[in-house]
C-alpha positions in Angstrom: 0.0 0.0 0.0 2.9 2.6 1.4 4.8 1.6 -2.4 1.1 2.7 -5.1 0.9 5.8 -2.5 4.6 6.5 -3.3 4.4 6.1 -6.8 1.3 8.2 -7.1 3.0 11.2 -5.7 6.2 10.4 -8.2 3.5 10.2 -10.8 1.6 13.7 -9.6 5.1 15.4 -9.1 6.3 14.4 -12.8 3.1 15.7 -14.5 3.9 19.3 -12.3 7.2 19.3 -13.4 6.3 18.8 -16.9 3.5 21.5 -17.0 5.5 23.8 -15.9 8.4 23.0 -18.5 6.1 23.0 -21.2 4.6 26.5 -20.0 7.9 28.1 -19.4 10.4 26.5 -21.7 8.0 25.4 -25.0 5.4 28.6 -24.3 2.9 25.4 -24.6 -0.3 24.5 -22.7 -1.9 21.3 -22.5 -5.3 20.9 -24.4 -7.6 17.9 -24.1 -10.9 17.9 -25.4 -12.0 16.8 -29.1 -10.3 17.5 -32.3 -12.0 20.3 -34.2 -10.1 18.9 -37.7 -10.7 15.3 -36.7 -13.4 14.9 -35.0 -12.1 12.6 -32.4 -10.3 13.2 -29.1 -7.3 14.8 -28.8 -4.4 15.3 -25.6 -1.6 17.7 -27.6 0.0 20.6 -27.0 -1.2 23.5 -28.5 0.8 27.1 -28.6 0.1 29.6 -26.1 -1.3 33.0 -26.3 1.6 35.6 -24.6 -0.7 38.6 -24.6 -1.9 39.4 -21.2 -5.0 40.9 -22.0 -5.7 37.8 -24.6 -5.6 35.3 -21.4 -7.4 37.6 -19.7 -10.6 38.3 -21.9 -10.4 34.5 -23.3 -10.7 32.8 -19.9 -13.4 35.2 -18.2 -14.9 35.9 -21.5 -14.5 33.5 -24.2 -17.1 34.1 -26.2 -16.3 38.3 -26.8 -12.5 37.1 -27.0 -13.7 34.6 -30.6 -15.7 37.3 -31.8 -12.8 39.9 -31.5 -10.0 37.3 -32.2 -12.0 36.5 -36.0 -12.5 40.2 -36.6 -8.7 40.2 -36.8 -7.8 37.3 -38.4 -7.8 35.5 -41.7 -10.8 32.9 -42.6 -7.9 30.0 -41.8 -6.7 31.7 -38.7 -10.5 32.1 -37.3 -11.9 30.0 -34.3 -15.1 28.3 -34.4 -17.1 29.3 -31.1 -18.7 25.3 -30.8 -14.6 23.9 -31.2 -14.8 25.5 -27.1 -18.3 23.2 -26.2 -16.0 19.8 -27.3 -16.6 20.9 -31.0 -20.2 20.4 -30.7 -22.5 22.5 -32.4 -25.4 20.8 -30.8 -24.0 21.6 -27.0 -22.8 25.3 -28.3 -26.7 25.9 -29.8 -28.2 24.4 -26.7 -26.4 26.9 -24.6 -26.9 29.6 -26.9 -30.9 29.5 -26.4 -31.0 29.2 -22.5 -31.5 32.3 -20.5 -29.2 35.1 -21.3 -27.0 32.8 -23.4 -27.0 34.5 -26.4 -23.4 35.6 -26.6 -22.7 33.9 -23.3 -22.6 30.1 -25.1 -18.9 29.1 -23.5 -19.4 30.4 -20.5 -22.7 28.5 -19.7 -21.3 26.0 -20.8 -18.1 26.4 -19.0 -20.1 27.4 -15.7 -22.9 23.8 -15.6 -19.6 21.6 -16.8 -18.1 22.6 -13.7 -21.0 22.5 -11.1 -22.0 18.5 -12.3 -18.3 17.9 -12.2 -18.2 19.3 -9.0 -22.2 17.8 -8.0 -21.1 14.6 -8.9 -17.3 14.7 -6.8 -19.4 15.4 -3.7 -21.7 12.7 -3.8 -18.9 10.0 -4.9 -16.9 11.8 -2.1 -19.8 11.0 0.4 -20.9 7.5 -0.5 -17.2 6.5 0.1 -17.0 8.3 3.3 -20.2 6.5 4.3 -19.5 2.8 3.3 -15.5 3.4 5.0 -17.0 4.9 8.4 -15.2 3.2 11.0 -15.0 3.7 15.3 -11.5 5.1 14.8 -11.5 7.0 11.9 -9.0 7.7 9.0 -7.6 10.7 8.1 -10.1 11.5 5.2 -12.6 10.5 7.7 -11.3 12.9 10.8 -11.2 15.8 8.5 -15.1 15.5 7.6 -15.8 15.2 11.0 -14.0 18.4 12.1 -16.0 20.3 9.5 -18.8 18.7 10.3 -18.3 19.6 13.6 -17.4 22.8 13.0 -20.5 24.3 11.1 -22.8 21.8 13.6 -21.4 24.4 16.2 -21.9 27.6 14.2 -25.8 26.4 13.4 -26.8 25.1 17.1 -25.3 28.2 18.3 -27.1 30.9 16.2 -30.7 28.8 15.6 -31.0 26.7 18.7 -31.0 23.0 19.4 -34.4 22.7 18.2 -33.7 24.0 14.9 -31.0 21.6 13.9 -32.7 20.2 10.7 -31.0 23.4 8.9 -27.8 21.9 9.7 -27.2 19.9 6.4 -28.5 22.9 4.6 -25.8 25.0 5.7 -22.8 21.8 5.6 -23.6 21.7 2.1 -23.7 25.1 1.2 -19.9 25.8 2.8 -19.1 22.3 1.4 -20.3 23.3 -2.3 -18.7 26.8 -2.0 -15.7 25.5 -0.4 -15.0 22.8 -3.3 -15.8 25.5 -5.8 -13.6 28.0 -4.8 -10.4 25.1 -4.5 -11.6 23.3 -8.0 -8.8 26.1 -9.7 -5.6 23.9 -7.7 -6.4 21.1 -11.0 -3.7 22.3 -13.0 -5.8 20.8 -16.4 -7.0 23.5 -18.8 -10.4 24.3 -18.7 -11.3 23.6 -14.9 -11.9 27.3 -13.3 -14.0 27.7 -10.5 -17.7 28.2 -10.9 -18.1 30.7 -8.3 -16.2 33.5 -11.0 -19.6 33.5 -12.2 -21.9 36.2 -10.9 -24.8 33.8 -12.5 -23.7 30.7 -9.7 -23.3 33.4 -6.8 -26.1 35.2 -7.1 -27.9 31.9 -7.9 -26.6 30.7 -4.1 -27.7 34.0 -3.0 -31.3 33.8 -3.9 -31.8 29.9 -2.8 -30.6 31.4 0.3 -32.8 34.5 0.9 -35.4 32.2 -0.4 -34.9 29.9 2.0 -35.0 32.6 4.9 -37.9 34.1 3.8 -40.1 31.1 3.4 -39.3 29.8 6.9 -40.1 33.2 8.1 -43.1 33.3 6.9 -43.8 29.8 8.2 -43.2 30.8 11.5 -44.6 34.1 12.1 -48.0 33.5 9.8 -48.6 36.4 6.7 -49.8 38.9 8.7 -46.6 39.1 11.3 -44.4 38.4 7.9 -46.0 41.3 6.2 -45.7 43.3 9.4 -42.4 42.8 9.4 -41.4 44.7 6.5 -43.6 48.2 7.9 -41.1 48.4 11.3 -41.8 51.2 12.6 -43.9 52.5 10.7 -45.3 51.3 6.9 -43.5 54.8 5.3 -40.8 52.7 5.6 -42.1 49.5 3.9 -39.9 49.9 0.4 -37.2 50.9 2.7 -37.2 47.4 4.3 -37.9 45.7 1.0 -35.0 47.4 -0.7 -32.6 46.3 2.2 -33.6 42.9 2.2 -32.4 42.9 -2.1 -29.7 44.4 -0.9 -28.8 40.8 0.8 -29.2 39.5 -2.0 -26.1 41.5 -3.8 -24.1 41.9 -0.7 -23.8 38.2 -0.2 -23.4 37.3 -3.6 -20.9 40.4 -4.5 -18.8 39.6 -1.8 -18.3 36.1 -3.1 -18.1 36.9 -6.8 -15.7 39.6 -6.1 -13.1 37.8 -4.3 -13.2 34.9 -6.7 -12.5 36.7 -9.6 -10.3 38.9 -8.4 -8.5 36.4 -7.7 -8.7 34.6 -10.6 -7.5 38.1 -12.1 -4.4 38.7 -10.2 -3.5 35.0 -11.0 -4.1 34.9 -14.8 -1.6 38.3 -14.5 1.5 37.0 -12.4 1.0 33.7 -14.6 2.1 35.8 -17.7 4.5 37.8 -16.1 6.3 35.1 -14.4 5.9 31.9 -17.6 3.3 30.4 -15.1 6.7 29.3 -12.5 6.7 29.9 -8.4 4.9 32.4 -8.1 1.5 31.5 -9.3 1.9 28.5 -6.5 1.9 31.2 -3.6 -0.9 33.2 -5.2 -2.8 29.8 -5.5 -2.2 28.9 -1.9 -3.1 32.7 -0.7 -6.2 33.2 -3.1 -7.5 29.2 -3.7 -6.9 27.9 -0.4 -6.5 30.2 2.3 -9.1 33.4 0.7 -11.1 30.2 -0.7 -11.9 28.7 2.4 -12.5 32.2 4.4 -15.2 33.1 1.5 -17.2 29.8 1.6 -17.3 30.2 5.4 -17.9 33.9 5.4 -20.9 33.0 2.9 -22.2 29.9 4.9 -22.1 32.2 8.6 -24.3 35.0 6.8 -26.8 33.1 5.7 -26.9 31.8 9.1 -27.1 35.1 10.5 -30.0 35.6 7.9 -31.9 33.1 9.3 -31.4 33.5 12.4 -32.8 37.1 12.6 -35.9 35.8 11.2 -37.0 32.5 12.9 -35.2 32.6 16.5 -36.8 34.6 19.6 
């Protein structure tokens, strides 16, 4: 057992080693993903574009960066906008019609590839956890339980005992974020984290207002609710209205912002520096440590939400 764990960390350090010779020595990046002159699968190396602001529009905005890169190139030099949905013009057309995906294809499609990648780790992640629970537990193991532990405290404390059943709510709203925000430490082309995307944070923001705002008015009846929002006196009813929107954009802002800043600063230093050291420490500063501090931030507000409405 000790020899496969070796190996697979010999195996893990050679593929880092090599992405960052072919980033810094052979300006290459890796590409996976279907063959646009083929049609069939493809793992090459492909050149690499060494103008900043290039990188920079083509991974937050692909779809602006095609239409601007084929306004200034030759027919032969032009890219196809499907050849970034696995050269699919089925998948880029689908994309294309659902809301506000007109001119927002790749990053749809970017955005749902990611959250059913990420959907689909957690549950495979938690059946296994489940069928390998055991009286003294393994390291995988003791680290779910600390977090576990850690957000069971933060709920019991601000709801009360007796509202417990909001505690897997909450674990898998800092879980999701959490995995999210640390998906960008895959060093494979193409895996960003969905929480760049106003659409997915404001998206978390509104399932979690929602969610406040329907127990509220479970517990205090429609005519308390309504009451509610005409403290102290009804003048100030759109005042009260307005600030509980404002939740709404402070929560997901906050989130959105620090993501892609983040994801900003990195795509910079990574050109200035050929993608070597110093991209490492920004991921550990802005993926890990800034990562985990927004998914918690997130998960203790909408707490705090809650708690203001259905607690005495």
């Amino acid at each position: 057992m000790t020899k496969k764990k070796m190996r697979l960390r010999y195996i893990c350090l050679i593929f880092l080693v090599l992405l960052i010779a072919i980033s810094f020595f052979l300006k290459k990046q890796l590409y996976i993903g279907k063959d646009h002159r083929t049609g069939q699968f493809s793992f090459e190396l492909q050149d690499k574009d060494e103008d900043m602001s290039a990188a920079i529009k083509s991974d937050i905005q692909p779809d602006k960066y095609i239409i601007e890169h084929n306004h200034h190139h030759p027919a032969d030099q032009q890219i196809q906008p499907w050849e970034k949905t696995y050269n699919s013009k089925f998948i880029y057309n689908i994309f294309s019609k659902v809301p506000m995906g007109e001119g927002n294809a790749i990053s749809n499609f970017v955005t749902w590839r990611m959250v059913i990648a990420i959907d689909i780790f957690m549950i495979l992640v938690a059946l296994y956890l489940r069928k390998k629970l055991q009286f003294i537990p393994s390291k995988a193991q003791l680290i779910f339980e600390m977090v576990f532990d850690f957000i069971e405290d933060l709920v019991i404390v601000s709801l009360g005992e007796k509202n417990r059943k909001f505690l897997p709510f909450f674990l898998t709203l800092f879980l999701f974020i959490w995995v999210c925000n640390w998906s960008s430490m895959i060093p494979i082309p193409g895996i960003v984290e969905p929480t760049r995307y106003l659409n997915i944070t404001v998206g978390l923001g509104l399932m979690t207002l929602g969610l406040v705002h329907y127990n509220a008015l479970k517990k205090k009846g429609i005519v308390e609710y309504v009451k509610g929002f005409c403290e102290p006196v009804f003048l100030f009813a759109p005042l009260n209205i307005v600030g509980e929107l404002a939740k709404v954009v402070s929560i997901s802002f906050r989130l959105f912002g620090n993501i892609f800043g983040g994801a900003i600063i990195a795509i910079v230093v990574t050109s200035l520096t050929k993608a070597v050291l110093v991209p490492i420490g920004l991921n550990l500063f802005f993926t890990m440590f800034a990562g985990t501090i927004q998914a918690f931030v997130f998960t203790m507000l909408a707490v705090t939400y809650l708690s203001l409405e259905i607690t005495d």
